[in-house]
C-alpha positions in Angstrom: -22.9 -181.1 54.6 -25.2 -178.2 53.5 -23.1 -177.3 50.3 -22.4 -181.0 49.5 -26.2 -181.1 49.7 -26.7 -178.2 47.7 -24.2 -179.4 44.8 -25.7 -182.5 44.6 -29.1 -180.5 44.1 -27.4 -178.3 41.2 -26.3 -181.5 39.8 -29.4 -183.1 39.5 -31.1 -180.0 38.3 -28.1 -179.3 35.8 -29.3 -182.9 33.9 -32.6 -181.2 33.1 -30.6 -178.7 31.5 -28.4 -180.9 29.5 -32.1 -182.8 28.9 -33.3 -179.9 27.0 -30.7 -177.5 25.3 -28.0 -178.1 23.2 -24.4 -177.0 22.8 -23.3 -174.7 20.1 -20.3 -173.4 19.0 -20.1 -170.4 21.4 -22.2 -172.2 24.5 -21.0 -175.4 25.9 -22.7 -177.1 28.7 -19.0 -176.3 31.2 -20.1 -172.2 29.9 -24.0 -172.8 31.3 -22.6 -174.2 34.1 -20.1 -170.9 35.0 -22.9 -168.8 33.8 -25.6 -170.6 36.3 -23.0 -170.3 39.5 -22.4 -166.7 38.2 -26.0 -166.2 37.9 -26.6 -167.3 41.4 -23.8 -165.1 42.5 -25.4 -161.9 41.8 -29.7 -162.9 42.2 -31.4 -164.3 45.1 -31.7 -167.7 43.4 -29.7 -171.2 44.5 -27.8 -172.9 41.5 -31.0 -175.4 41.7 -33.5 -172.9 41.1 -32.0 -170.9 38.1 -30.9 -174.3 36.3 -34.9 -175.1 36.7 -35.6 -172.1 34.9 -33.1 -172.9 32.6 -34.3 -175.9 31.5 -38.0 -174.7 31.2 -36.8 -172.3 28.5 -34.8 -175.1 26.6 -38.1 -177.0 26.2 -39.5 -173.8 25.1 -37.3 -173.7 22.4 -34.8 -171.0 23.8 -31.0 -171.7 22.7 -28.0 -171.8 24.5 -26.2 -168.9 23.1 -29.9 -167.1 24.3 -30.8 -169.1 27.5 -28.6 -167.3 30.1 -30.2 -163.8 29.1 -33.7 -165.1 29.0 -34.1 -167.1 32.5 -32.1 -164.1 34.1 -35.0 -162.0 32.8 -37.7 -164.0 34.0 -35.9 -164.7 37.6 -36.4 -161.2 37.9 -39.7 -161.0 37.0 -39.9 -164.2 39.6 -38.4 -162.0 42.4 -40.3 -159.1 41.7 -43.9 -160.8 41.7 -45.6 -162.6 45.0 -47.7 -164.8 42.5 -46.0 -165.6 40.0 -42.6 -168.7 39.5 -39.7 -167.6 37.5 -40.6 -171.1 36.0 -44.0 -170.4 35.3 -43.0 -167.3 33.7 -40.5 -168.8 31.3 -43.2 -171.3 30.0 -45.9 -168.2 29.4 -43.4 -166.0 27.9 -41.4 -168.4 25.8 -44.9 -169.2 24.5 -45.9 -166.0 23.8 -42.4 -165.5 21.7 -43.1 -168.4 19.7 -46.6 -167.9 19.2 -46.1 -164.4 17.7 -43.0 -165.0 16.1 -40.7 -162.6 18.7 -37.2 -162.7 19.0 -35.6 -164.2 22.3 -34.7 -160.5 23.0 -38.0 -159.9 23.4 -38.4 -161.2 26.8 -37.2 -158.0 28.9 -39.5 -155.9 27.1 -42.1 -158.4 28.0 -41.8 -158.8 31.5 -41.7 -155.4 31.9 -44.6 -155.1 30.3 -46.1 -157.6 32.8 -44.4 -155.9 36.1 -46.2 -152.3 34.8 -49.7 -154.0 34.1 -49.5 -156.3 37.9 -48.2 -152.6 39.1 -50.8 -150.2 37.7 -53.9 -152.5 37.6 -55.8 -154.4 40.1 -54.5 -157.7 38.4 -51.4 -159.4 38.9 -48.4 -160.3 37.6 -49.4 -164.0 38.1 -52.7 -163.9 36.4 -51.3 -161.6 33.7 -49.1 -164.7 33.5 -51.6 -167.2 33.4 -54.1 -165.5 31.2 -51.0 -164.9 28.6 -50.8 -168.9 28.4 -54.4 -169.4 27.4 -55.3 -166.3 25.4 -51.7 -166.3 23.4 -52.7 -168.5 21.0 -56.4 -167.2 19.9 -55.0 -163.5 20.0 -52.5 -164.0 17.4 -55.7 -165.4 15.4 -57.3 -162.2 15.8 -53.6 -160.3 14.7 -53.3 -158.8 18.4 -49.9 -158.0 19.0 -48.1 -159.6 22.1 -48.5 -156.4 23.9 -52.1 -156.3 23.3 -52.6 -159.8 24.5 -50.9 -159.2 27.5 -53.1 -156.0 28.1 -56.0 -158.3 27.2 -54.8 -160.7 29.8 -54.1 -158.2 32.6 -58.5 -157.1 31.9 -59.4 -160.8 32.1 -57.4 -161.0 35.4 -58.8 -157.7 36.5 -62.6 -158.8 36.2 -61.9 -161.3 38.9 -62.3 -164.6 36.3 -60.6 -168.0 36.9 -57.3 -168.1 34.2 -58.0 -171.8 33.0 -61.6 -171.7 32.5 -62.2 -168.4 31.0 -58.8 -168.3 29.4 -59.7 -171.4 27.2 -63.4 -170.5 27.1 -62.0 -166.9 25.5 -59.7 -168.5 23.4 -62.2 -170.8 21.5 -64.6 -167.3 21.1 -62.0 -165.9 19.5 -61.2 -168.9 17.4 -64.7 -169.1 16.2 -64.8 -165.6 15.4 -61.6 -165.2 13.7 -63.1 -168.2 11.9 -66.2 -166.7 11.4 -64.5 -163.6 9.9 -62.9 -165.6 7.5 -65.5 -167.4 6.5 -67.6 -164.3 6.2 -71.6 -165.3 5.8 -74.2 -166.8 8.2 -71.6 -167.2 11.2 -70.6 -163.9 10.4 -73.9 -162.9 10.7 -74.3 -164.4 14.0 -71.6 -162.8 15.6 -72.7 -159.5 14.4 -76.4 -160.0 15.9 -74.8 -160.9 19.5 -72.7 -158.0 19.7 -75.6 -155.9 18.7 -74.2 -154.6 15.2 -76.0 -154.5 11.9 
C-alpha cells in the first residue's frame, strides 16, 4: 500500500513537471522520469519531492537537457541547510541566474557560495536565500555581481532584519539611486548629502 501510495504521489508530482518543461531532442519526459527515480536512488529525497524541485526550475526557465543537474544541486543545498526548501532555493537561485545573465552551470558555484556564507557568518543559508530573491534584482542595477549580492544578502540577514520588508525596502533604495546616478543632478545631490559626501 505504501509504495502504491507513494507512486501515485510521483505521479501527480511528475504532471507539474510535464506542466513546466519541455522535451528536446536529447531529454524526453520517459529520460526525467529515470533520472528522477535515479535521483532518489542516491539523495535523501522521495521521487515526490525531487520532481517538486524539478518543476520549480522549469518555471524558472531551466531546460530539460539542464534541469536534472540543477535541482540535484539545489537538493543538496536543501539537505545541507535547516532553514532553507530545496524548492525555495530553486526559485532564488534560478532568479538570480536570469537576473544576471548566468549560465545554468552556475548554480553549484552558487550554492556553494551560499553553504560558506550560512557556514562562516551568523546568517543563514535560508535568509541568504531569501534576501537573494529581493535584493537580486536592484543589485544588478547597481552592476553587483551575483556573488556580491549574495554577500550583500548574507550582511542583511546578519543584522537581524526581516527578508521581505527590508529586502524590497533595499531594493527600491537602490533603484532610486542607481536612478539617481543616472540621472546625475539634484537627486544626485541628495543622495550625496545623506551619506555625508560632498
Amino acid at each position: 500500500a505504501l509504495a502504491t501510495k507513494a507512486r501515485v504521489d510521483f505521479e501527480s508530482a511528475f504532471t507539474g513537471v510535464q506542466k513546466t518543461i519541455d522535451e528536446t531532442a536529447n531529454t524526453s519526459f520517459a529520460d526525467l522520469r529515470k533520472q528522477i527515480v535515479k535521483l532518489s536512488e542516491e539523495l535523501p529525497s522521495t521521487t515526490s519531492e525531487i520532481s517538486r524541485v524539478v518543476e520549480v526550475a522549469g518555471q524558472m526557465g531551466v531546460a530539460a537537457d539542464d534541469v536534472i543537474a540543477f535541482s540535484k544541486t539545489l537538493i543538496d543545498l536543501g539537505n545541507a541547510a535547516d532553514d532553507v526548501s530545496a524548492e525555495e532555493a530553486a526559485f532564488a537561485i534560478a532568479r538570480l541566474q536570469n537576473v544576471m545573465g548566468l549560465t545554468r552551470g552556475s548554480a553549484e558555484a552558487l550554492a556553494s557560495i551560499i553553504t560558506r556564507l550560512g557556514n562562516n557568518t551568523a546568517a543563514t543559508e535560508g535568509e541568504i536565500v531569501r534576501f537573494t530573491r529581493f535584493l537580486a534584482g536592484a543589485g544588478k542595477s547597481l552592476g553587483l555581481s551575483a556573488d556580491q549580492v549574495l554577500a550583500l544578502s548574507a550582511s542583511l540577514a546578519y543584522s537581524g532584519l526581516e527578508a521581505e520588508s527590508s529586502g524590497s525596502a533595499f531594493s527600491r533604495v537602490f533603484k532610486e539611486l542607481s536612478q539617481a546616478a543616472t540621472a546625475g543632478g539634484e537627486e544626485l545631490q541628495k543622495f550625496v548629502r545623506i551619506t555625508g559626501g560632498s
